[in-house]
Structure formats: structure tokens, C-alpha cells
N, C-alpha and C positions, 0 to 999 in steps of 0.2 A: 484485604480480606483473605486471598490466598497470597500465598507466601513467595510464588514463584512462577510466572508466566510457565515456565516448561511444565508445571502442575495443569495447568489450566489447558494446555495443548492436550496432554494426555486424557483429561477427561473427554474432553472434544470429539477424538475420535471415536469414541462409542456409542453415538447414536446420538450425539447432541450437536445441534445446529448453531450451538450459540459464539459469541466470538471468542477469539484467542486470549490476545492479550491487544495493549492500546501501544506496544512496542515502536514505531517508525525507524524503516531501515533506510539508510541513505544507499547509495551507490558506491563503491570503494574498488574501482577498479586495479588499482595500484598494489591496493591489499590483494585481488583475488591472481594478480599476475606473481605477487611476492608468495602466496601462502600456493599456487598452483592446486585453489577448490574454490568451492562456492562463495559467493558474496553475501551469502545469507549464511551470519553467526549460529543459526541454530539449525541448519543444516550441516555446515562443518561441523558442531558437537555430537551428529546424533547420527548420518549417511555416510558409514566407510568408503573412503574412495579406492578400492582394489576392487578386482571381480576376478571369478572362477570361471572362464566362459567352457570348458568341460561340464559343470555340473550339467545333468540331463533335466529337460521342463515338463515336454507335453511326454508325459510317463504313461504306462495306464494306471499306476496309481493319480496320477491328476486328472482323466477323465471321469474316471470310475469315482473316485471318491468327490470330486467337482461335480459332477451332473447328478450325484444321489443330493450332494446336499444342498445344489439349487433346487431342484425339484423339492427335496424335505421342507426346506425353507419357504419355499414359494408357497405350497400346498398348506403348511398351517398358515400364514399370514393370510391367506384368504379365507382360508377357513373360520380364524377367530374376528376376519374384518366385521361378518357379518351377526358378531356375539356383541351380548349385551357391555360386556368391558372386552375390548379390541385389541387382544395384547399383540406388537409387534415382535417377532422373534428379530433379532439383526445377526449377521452372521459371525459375532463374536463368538455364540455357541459352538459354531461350527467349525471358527479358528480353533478353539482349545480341541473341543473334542476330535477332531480327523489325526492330530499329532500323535497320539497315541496308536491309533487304528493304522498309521501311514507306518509306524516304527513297527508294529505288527505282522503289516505287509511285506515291509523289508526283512524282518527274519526269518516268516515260515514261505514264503511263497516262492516255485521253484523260478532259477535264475536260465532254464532254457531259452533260447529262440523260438520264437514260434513264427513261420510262415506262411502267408497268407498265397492261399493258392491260386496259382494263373498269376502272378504277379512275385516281383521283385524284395518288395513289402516283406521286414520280419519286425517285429519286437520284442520284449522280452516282460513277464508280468512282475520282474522286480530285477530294475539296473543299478541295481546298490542302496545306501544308505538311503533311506527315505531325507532329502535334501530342503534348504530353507527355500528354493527356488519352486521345489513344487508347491511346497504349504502356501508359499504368496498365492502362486495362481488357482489353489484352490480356494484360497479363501475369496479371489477375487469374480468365482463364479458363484459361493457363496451370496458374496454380497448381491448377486445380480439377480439373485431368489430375494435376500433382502428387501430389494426397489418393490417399489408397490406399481400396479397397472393400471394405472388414471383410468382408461377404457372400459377397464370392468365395471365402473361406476356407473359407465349412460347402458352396458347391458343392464347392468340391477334395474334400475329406476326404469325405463323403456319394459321388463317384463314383469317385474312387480309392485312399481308403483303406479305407474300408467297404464299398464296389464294390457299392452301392444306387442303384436304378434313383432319376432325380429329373426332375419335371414343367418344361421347361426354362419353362414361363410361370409358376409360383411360384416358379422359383427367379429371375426376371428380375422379379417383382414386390418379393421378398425384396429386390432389389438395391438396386432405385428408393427404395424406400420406407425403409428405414433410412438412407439418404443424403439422404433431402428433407424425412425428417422436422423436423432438425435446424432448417429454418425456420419451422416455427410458433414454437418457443422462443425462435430469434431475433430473431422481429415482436414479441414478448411484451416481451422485456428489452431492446429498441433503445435503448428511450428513455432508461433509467439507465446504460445500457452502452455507447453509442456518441455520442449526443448531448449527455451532462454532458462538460464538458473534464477534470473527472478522473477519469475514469476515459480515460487515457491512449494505452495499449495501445504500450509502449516500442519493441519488434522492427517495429512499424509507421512510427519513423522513419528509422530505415537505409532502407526502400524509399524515401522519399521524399529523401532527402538522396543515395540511386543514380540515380534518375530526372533530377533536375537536374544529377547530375553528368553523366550520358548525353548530355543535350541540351543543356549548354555550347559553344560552339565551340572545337574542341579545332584545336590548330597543332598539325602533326609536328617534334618535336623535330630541329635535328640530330644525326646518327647513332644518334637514337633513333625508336621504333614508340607510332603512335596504340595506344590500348586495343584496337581494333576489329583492327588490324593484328596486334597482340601475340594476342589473343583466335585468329585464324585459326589464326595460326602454330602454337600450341599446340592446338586443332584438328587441323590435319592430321597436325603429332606423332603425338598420341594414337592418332587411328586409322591410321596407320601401324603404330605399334608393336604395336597390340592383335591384330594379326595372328598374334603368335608365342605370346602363353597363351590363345589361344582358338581357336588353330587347328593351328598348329606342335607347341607345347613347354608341352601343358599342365598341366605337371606344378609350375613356376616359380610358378604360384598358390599354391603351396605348398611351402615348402624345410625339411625338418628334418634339419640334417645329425648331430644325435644317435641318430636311430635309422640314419645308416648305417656306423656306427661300430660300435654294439651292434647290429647284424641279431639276436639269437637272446638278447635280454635285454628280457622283459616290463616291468618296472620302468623302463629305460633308456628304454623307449618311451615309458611312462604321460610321464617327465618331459619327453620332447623333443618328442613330437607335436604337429605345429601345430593338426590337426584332431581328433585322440582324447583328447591329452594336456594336460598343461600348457604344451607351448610354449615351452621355453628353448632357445634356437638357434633358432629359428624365426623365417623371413620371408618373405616375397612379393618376386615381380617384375613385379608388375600393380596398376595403379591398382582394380581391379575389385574385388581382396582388400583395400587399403586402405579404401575405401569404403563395401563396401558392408556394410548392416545398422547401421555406427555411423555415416554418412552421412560427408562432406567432414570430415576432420580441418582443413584449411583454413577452414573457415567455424564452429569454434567455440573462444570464447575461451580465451584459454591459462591463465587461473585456473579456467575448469572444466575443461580438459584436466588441469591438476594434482590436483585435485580428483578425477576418475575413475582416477589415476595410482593415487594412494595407496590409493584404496580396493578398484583390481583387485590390488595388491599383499597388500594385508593378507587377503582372500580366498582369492584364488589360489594365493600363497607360503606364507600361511601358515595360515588356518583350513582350507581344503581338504585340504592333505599331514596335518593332521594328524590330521583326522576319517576320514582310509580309510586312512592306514595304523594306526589305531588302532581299526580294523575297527567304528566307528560307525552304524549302523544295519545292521549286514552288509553293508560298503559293499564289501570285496572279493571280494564273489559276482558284484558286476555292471564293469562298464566303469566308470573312473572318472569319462568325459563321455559321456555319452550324451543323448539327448533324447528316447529309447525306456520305457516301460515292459517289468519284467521279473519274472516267478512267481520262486518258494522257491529253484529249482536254476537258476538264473540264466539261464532262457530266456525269447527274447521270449513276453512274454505274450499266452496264446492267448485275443483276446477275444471268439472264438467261442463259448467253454465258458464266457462269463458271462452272452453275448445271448440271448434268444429271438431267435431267425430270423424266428418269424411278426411277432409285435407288434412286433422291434425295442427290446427293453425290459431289464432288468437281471433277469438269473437268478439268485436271492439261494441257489438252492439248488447249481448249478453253482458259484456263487465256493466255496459253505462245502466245495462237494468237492475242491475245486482247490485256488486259492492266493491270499494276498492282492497285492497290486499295489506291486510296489517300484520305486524309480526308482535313478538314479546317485547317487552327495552330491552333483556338482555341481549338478544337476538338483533334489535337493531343496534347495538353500540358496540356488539359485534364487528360488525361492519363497518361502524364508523373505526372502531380503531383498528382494523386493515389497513384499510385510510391511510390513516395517519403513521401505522408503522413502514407501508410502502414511502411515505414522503421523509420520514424520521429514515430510513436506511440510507437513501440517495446522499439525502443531507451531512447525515453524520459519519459518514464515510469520506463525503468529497471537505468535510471540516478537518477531522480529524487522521483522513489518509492523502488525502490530494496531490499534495506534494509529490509524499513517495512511490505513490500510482503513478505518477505522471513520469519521474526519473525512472523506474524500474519498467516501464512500456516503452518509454524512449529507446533504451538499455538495447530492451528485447526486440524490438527493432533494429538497434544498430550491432545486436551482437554476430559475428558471424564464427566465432568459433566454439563459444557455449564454454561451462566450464568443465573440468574433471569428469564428470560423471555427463556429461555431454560429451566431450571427446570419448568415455570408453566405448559408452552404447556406439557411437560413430565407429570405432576400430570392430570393435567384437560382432558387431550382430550388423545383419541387413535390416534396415527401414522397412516399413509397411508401403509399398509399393501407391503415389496417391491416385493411381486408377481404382484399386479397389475400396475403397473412402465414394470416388466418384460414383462407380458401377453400381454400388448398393443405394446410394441417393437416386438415381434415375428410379430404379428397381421400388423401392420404398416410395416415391414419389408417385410413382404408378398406381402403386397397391393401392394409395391413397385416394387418387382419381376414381378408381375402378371400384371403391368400396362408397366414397361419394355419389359419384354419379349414375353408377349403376342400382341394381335389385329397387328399382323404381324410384328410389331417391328416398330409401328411407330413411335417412339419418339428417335429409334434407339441407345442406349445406352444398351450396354453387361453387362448380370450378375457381369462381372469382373469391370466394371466402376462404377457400382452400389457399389458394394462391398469398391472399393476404396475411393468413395464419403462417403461410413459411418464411414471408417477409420480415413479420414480428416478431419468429425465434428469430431467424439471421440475425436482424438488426440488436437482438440483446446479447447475443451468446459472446461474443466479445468483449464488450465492456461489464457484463456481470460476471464473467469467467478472469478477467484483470481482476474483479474487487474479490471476487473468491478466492484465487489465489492469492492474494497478497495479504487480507487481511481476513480471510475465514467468513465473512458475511457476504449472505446473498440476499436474494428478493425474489420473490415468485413474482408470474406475470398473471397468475389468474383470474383478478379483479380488475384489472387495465382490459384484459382479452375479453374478458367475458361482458362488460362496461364497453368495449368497443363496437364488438357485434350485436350488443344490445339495441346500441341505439341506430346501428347501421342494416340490422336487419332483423325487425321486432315484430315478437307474436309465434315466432318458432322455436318450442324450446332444446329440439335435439342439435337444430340447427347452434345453436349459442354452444352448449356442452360439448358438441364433436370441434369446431374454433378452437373454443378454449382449451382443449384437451393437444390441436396441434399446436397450438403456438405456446403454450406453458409448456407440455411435456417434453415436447421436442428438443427443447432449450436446456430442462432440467437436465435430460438424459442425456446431451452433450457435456451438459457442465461434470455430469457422474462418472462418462467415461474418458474425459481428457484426466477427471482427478486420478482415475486409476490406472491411465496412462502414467503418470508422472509416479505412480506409486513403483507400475515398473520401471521407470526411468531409476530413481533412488535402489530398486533391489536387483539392477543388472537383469532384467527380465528380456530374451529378446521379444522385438516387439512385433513381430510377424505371430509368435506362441500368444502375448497378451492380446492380441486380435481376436484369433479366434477363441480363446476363450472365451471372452466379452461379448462375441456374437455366437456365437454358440450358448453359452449362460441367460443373453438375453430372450432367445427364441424359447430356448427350452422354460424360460421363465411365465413367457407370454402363453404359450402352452398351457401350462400348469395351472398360474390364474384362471384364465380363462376356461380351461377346463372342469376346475372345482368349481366355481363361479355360477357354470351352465348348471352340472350334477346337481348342488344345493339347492338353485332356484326351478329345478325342475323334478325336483325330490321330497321338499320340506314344503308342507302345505301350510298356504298364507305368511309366508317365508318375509319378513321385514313389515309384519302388519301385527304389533302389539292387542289390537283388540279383538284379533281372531286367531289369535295364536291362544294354546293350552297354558295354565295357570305353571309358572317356571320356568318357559318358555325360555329361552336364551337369544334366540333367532330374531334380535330386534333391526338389524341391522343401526346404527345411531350413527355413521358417518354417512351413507347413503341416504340416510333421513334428510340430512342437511345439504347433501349433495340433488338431492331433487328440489327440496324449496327451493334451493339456488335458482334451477333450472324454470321453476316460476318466475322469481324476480326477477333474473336478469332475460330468458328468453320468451315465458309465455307473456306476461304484463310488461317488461322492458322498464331499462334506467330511469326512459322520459315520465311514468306512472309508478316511479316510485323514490326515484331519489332526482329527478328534474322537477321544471317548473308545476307539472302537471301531479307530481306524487304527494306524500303527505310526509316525505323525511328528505326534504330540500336540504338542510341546516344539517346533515352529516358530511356534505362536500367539505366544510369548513376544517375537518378534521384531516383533510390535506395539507391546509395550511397550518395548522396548530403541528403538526406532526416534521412539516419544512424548519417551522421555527426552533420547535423545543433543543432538540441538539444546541443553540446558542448558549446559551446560560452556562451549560456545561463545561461546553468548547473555552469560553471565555475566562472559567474561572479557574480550568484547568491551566492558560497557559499565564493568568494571572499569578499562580498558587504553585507552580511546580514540584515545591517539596511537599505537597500535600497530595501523595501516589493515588489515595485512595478516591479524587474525585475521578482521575480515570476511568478508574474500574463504574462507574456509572453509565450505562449502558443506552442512552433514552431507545433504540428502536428495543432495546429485549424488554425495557421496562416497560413502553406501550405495549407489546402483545403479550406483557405476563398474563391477563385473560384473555389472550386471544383466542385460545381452544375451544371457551365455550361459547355455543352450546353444543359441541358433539361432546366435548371432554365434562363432567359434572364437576362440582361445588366438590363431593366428595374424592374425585379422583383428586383436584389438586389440594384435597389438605392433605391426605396420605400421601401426595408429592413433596411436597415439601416438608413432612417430620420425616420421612424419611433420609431426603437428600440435607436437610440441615444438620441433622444427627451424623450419617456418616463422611459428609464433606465438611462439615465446622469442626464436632466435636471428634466424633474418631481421627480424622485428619491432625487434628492439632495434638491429639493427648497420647494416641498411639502410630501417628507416622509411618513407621516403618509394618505395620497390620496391616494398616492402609494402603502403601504402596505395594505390599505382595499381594493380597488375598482382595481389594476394594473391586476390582474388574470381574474375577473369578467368581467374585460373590452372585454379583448380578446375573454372570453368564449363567448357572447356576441354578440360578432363582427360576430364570426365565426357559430357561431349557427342561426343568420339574415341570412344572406348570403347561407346557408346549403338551408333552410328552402324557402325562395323566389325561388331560382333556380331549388328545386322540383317540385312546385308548378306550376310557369312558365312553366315548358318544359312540365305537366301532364295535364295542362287546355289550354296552347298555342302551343309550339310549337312541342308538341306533334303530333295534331292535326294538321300541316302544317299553323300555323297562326303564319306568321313571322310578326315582328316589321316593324315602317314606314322605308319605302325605300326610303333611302338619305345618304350622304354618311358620317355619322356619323356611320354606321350599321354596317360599315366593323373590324370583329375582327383583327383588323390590325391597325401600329402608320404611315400608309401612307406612307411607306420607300422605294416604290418596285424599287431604283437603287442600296438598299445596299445588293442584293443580288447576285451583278454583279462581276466577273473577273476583274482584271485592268492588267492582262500581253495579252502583244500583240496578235492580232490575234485569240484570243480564241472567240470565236460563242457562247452566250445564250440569247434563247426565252428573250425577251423582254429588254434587254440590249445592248447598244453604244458596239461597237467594237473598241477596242483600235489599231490603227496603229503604 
């Protein structure tokens, strides 16, 4: 499907999780002693092994222009978390655009000393050329605005979905600290994980093979545009246009013209709705609904675009139609998508009648008078294929990498001299000292405690679940951080963690979310900054300068979340509550929707009353095992068939979660996902190549940086201010669907919906 692994790296790193290539590296010690560099061929093609150890890092052009555009970065992604379409900014924007600003810097800004008074301290606000070493570390605080703040998720829900009073200094300790955790584990594992040459870490060489390309000296074509030039242009596009679905005509977010064909046909709707339904005829006229939740269709390769193709088809076309109209857990009592829990007679469920009010705890006597907790099918098959994708990862990694995991950890163990670019970091620059790796783990570990067990316990999680939760990063950060590195795929812990405290301490739901929040997050954000360790490893970065960036970038990150976070939810009235929000409303939050159901299922009613003996979706366990196995078939025929490349590229864990997004992600986001990503990774790729490779990155960057930028803007001069758009009824952030969110079994009663007899 694509033509060339190093194609498939390069889309990788822009915001896409999906895997590399199905490549197997063996160990070739012989070669890395004859060629004196890395054992890994596609680091020798792509990581010059010389370094400048002169060039200047920690500049004040890299704090100045680093902490504006973590902050920048940080502050819209939470900003748009809680919009109707979620777009993520990633710090590609920020990679192109500071290059220019930094060359800027370097020409007009004066090159005196400046001396800090009472002190020995001078620098100077421009030490020459603006250099590729700065741009790395800015971009790498960039990124660290990029990362999202799991945390901010139990403040949302804890004050507007539960509408519970919360200590804003635990819940800013809460923030800090699941976010800084993540480097004591990474001071632990540097050494096997970013210091051995193989242990790799693939999506790390697209950044460096962008950077050099950035800082080439590029000629203006005739009658063609520098990158930078094409980069604007599409720029100012963007935010131009984003004017008319975010302010105008907000309605083109969303187009279903099936239901306006069948206005007064429930069924008609379930199939056309871009946002209730399945989405056939559905699509967007905003970059914002492309993007956002499955990220840049542009920046991920077009074998995993085919890949999630097939498996949102075999889901959505056909396991889904056929599990609710064949009334499969009573699935036509409720909506067919939803992301809502709902009682017996298919109303939201009241989880007042399950809570104590005082303690905040599970009222095992209220449920048994009430009802049990049912969701959508799409909403449970959801779940079920987490399931199955977390077992399809383990699987299809340990079939198709095992081997060369196991040789290149061996390796990394027995290496003591590293290669090239391990020797230079060794000569030129001092190490990160591992006390201070230690001293920040106590320190973080603390804040943890302190923000637990203290301010009465409101986040209610016991020293001992605390404890457990660090166990459970420990114990993955290693072996998911070997399969990341070596072969680009990972695995969240979220449904394990949240599945474990579920059943080990049920009826609490902050208690479950704050768990799962240390022991997934923790983990992730080791894995995030070992990869950007190694990012400085490959760009001669020293690594005392890459430290504090990354702790510096991540604090100033947590800040800023957490800060726009508190502002909006204590600014925007009925702030993530669609039915009491104004007609246009944007302010739906739909990933914090889902993030509090969670917090039902797994911590107020628990695993045991919803997917154990006691619940009513036993029979999605199973989907563990379907998901161990499926990799087989594949594995098998792959090494029966070898000249036949293309069964490689068959993905099963990407192909199980190609629906995995919803229900936060719509029917609509993924079809304008995928015409757009098959269009410029299939078609443009194959017919214009050389388009593609200059301008396919810039594009996105582009897109998403218009859009970013208009939307600020808008809400700070208009609708900030209460100056909403013409009223008509293009306004409504809605595809016009309101029968596809109807029941079709008998007798069930909802607001504004036919009653089936």
C-alpha cells in the first residue's frame, strides 16, 4: 500500500500512534563495529553521526520562544477539549512557525551582555545564528503543551458533572503530580531505553530528518512557494475560512442530508446521522470535524488509514446494524450512539438514586430499588473492542516482534559501550545526574500523598491504592517502553487500571479515575519523555539542557491546563451540560462526557455489576480472547506467503480500534477522516509524490494552526462578550438529526420522540 517503510515513519511522527513498518531488525554487531554507528539501518540513513558541541541550547531565544509556545499550545488544546469538535493542536505548528520568528530574532535583536545583578550570571538575547539545536528544544517544550492532562478530566466531571465542591490546591497538586510522576521511571529505565542504540525509538527519526530538512537553504522555485511561504498561505486560508463554521454557518460541521429527506423516520435517522447515527451521507465543511479526536488524517500512514478503514466498516456496517436491530442487550430501548448511561425504561440514569450524597459512595441499596446501568451497543462494543485491542497488541507484537525484542534488550543489557551517537553524548556533554531523576520522584510521590490523603480525602483514594497505582506504572514502563521503541506500538493501561480498582475498591468513583489516572498516566509520560530523551540523544542535545526543558515545559503545561480548565468551568454557565446550554452552544465537552460515564461504570456501579457475573455484558470479556487470537491468521500467512508484502501491512490491533474512538469521536468525524486521509495519502501520494513530500506536513500544520488561531479570536472579541452569530438555523451546532436519538422498542417514553406501539 505504501511504497516505502521510511514513508510510513514520516507520517508517524505527526500525531499518529499507528505503527511503523512490520521491518525485523536482527542484531549485527560486527556490522556496527565495521561501519563505527548504529545497528539500526534506518538510523544510519537518517542520524548524522558528528556533532557541534559549541552550538549554544538553553538561549533566551529557546526559553522565550519554548515557554510562549507551550503555554500557546497547552491553552488552546484545552480550550477546544471542551468544544463540540475537540481539535488537538500538536506542536508541528509550532515546529514550523518559531523557525522563522527564531531567524528573526537572530537578525534584529541586539547581541550585548546582559548582567544579572548581585550575581556572576550574563547572557546575551541573541548568541548568533538562531541554530538546529535550539529549534529541537523548542520544539520539545512545544510538544510538552501538546500532551494532554488526564487530571483535568476528574476536575471537569467532579465540578460539572457531579457539581462537587473541589480544593482547587489538591486538585492542582493532583495535576502536577501525575504529570511529573512519569520521571522518576524515566531516570530508572534511561539507561536500557534511550542509551542502548537499539532500542531505537522509529517516530523519533521523522523529527530529525524535518529539522535538517527545515534548516537547509531552501531557493524559491520559479513560479513556485518556499515551505514557509506555502505554510502561510494556508495559514491565513484556514483562518479565514474557519470563520463561517464557527461563527456564521455552524451547522456545515455537520451535514446529514438523510435525515432531511426522512424528517419524521426514526430509523432513517439512526442510518444517516453524522452525530446520533451511523452516518451514511454524512460530512463536514470544516477542517475542525476532520480532525479533531482522530487527529490529521494527513499525518498518518495510509496502510493504517486502510487498516482503521476496514475495521470501522466491519463494526459499524455490519456488527452494530445487526446487534440493535436484533434487539441485543435491549439495545432498542436506548439510542443507538450514545455516550450516556441509561435505567430499564430507557432514561438517563439517575445517579443520584445510586450515590450517598454525604460519603459520595455507592448505594448498593438504592441501585437494587432502581435499575441496573445500561449503555448504547455502540457504547458497549466500544468496550468490548478495547478489550480485544489491548490483547491483539500484547499478541501481535510478541508474534510478529518477539524475537527481535528479545535480541535488541538482550543487546541493551549487554551493551556497555553504546554506539556513535552514544559514545559522542558520552564525550561532549555531562549526564543528568540520577539523583535528580530520584529527588523529583520522592518530591512527586509526596505531592501525591499529600493531595490523596489530605483536604479530607476528597479525591478518596487510600495510601494503599496510591501505592498500587505506582506499582502498575513501574511494572509496564519497561516492557511497553522496549515495544515502543522498537516497533512504534504501545498500549494504554487504562481499562486494566481502571478494571482493577474497580473490582478491588467498588462504589467510589473518584476513587477509580484518580488510580487510573496514576498508574496510565504516569507510565505514558515516562514513555513521552524517555522518547524525547532519545530525540536529544540522535540531535546531540546535552541532556542536563533536555531536562529542564521537559520539566520546565511540563510544569508550565500543567499550569496552563489546569488553569484554563478551572477559568472555563467557572466562567461558562452549565458548561458540559448540552440541555442547558444556549442554542449553538459549542461548550459540550464529549470527551469528558465519556470520561464520567466511565467513572460510573467502572467506579460508582463497578466491573462486578457490569461486565462480571453480576452485570448484564458478561460476554464482552470474551473479546480478550478474540483479540489474543486474531493476530494468528495473519502472523501465519504472513510467514507462509512472504513474497506477498502486503499481508504485513495488515495491522489486526489498528484494525480492531479503527472504531475505537467512538462514542467520543462521531460517525461524521470518521468519514471526513478518512476521504480526506485516503485522498492525500493514496491518491496525491501516488500521482504527485514529490507535492506530497514537500508541502503534505505543511498542509496540515496549516490547516490546524488557521483554525487554532480564528477560534481564539472569535470567542475573545465575540463570543466571549455574548455576541452570538445570525440567528437562523444554520447556527445550530448540530446535522439536524433530533429522531436519531430516539428508542424504537416498544413503549419506551423519550422527551421529544414517537412512541413505538
Amino acid at each position: 500500500m505504501e511504497n516505502s517503510d521510511s514513508d510510513d515513519m514520516m507520517s508517524v511522527a505527526y500525531g499518529s500512534k499507528k505503527p511503523v513498518s512490520d521491518k525485523v531488525h536482527d542484531v549485527d554487531e560486527s556490522a556496527v563495529e565495521e561501519e563505527n554507528d548504529s545497528p539500526i539501518e534506518e538510523v544510519r540513513l537518517t542520524v548524522p553521526i558528528t556533532d557541534d558541541p559549541t552550538l549554544p541550547c538553553l538561549t533566551f531565544r529557546t526559553w522565550f520562544l519554548g515557554i510562549i509556545s507551550c503555554a500557546a499550545i497547552g491553552f488552546l488544546n484545552q480550550f477546544f477539549s471542551y468544544r463540540q469538535n475537540a481539535l488537538s493542536i500538536t506542536s508541528v505548528s509550532a515546529q514550523i512557525l518559531v523557525l522563522p520568528i527564531g531567524k528573526l530574532m537572530a537578525a534584529y535583536l541586539p547581541r550585548k551582555e546582559i548582567h544579572i545583578p548581585g550575581t556572576k550570571w550574563s547572557f546575551s538575547l541573541n548568541p548568533g545564528p538562531f541554530n538546529l539545536k535550539e529549534h529541537c528544544l523548542i520544539t520539545i517544550f512545544a510538544n510538552a503543551g501538546a500532551t494532554s492532562v488526564y487530571a483535568v478530566n476528574i476536575v471537569t466531571i467532579i465540578k460539572a458533572f457531579y457539581h462537587r465542591k473541589l480544593n482547587p490546591v489538591a486538585a492542582l497538586l493532583l495535576t502536577h503530580s501525575t504529570q511529573l510522576l512519569g520521571y522518576g521511571w524515566a531516570g530508572i529505565f534511561r539507561k536500557y531505553l534511550v542509551d542502548s542504540p537499539y532500542m531505537w525509538w522509529p517516530s523519533n527519526l521523522v523529527q530529525v530528518s524535518l529539522f535538517r530538512a527545515l534548516h537547509d537553504v531552501e531557493v524559491r522555485r520559479k513560479g513556485g512557494l518556499t515551505r514557509l511561504q506555502f505554510f502561510i498561505l494556508v495559514l491565513v486560508s484556514s483562518f479565514s475560512y474557519y470563520i463561517v463554521p464557527n461563527y456564521l454557518f455552524q451547522s456545515i460541521t455537520a451535514l446529514s442530508f438523510v435525515c432531511w429527506i426522512w424528517k419524521d423516520s426514526v430509523t432513517a435517522q439512526q442510518i444517516g446521522a453524522g452525530i446520533r447515527g451511523l452516518g451514511i451521507g454524512s460530512f463536514a465543511l470544516d477542517w475542525a470535524t476532520v480532525a479533531s479526536f482522530l487527529g490529521s488524517p494527513l499525518a498518518t500512514p495510509g496502510f493504517a488509514i486502510i487498516n482503521m478503514l476496514v475495521g470501522f466498516i466491519i463494526v459499524v456496517y455490519i456488527v452494530l446494524p445487526i446487534a440493535y436491530w436484533n434487539n441485543l442487550y435491549n439495545a432498542k430501548r436506548f439510542p443507538i450512539l450514545s455516550p450516556h448511561v441509561f435505567d430499564s425504561n430507557g432514561a438517563p440514569y439517575n445517579i443520584s438514586a445510586i450515590i450517598n450524597e454525604k460519603t459520595f459512595e455507592f448505594n448498593n441499596q438504592g441501585y437494587d430499588n432502581y435499575s441496573k446501568v445500561y449503555l448504547s451497543i455502540v457504547f458497549v462494543f466500544t468496550y468490548g473492542l478495547s478489550f480485544a485491542s489491548l490483547a491483539a497488541t500484547l499478541s501481535h507484537v510478541a508474534l510478529f516482534y518477539g524475537g527481535a525484542i528479545w535480541k535488541q534488550t538482550k543487546a541493551s543489557f549487554q551493551d556497555k559501550s553504546g554506539d556513535v551517537h552514544t559514545r559522542l553524548m558520552r564525550k561532549n556533554y555531562d549526564p543528568v545526574p540520577q539523583w535528580w531523576f530520584y529527588s523529583l520522584l520522592v518530591i512527586v510521590i509526596g505531592m501525591s500523598f499529600f493531595a490523596c490523603e489530605g483536604f479530607n480525602r476528597q479525591l478518596q483514594l487510600p495510601y494503599w491504592g496510591i501505592v498500587l497505582a505506582f506499582a502498575l506504572a513501574f511494572a509496564f514502563t519497561l516492557p511497553i517502553g522496549v515495544i515502543m521503541a522498537t516497533t512504534n506500538q504501545g498500549t494504554g493501561l487504562n481499562v486494566i487500571s481502571e478494571m482493577i480498582i474497580g473490582f478491588m475498591y467498588q462504589g467510589k468513583p473518584l476513587a477509580n479515575v484518580v488510580f487510573k489516572t496514576y498508574g496510565t498516566i504516569s507510565m505514558s509520560q515516562a514513555i513521552t519523555f524517555l522518547s524525547d530523551f532519545k530525540l536529544g540523544h540522535y540531535m546531540k542535545i546535552p541532556p542536563k539542557s533536555m531536562f529542564l526543558v521537559q520539566l520546565t515545559g511540563t510544569f508550565v503545561t500543567s499550569l496552563v491546563y489546569f488553569g484554563t480548565a478551572w477559568w472555563l468551568l467557572t466562567t461558562i454557565d452549565h458548561i458540559c451540560d448540552p440541555s442547558q446550554l444556549p442554542a449553538g452552544s459549542p461548550w459540550t465537552c464529549p470527551g469528558d462526557d465519556v470520561f464520567y460515564s466511565a467513572s460510573i461504570i467502572w467506579g460508582v456501579v463497578g466491573p462486578l455489576r457490569m461486565f462480571g457475573k453480576l452485570g448484564i455484558y458478561p460476554q464482552m470479556n470474551y473479546f480478550f480472547l478474540f483479540g489474543l487470537v486474531a493476530p494468528l491468521p495473519v502472523w501465519y500467512f504472513a510467514r507462509r506467503y512472504p513474497e506477498k508484502k502486503w499481508i504485513r501491512l495488515i495491522n489486526i490491533p489498528v484494525l480492531i480500534s479503527g472504531a475505537g474512538n467512538l462514542p467520543v469521536a462521531k460517525v461524521v468525524n470518521y468519514m471526513c477522516w478518512f476521504s480526506v486521509g485516503l485522498f492525500f495519502n493514496f491518491y496525491v501520494y501516488r500521482r504527485f509524490k514529490g507535492w506530497w513530500a514537500r508541502h503534505n506536513y505543511i498542509l496540515s500544520a496549516g490547516l490546524e494552526a488557521g483554525v487554532a488561531f480564528m477560534a481564539t479570536l472569535c470567542y475573545f472579541t465575540l463570543q466571549f462578550r455574548g455576541i452570538s452569530g445570525p440567528s437562523w438555523w444554520g447556527q445550530a451546532v448540530d446535522d439536524h438529526c433530533p429522531l436519531a436519538k430516539c428508542p424504537t422498542a416498544p413503549g419506551i417514553v423519550v422527551e421529544g420522540c414517537p412512541v413505538v406501539h
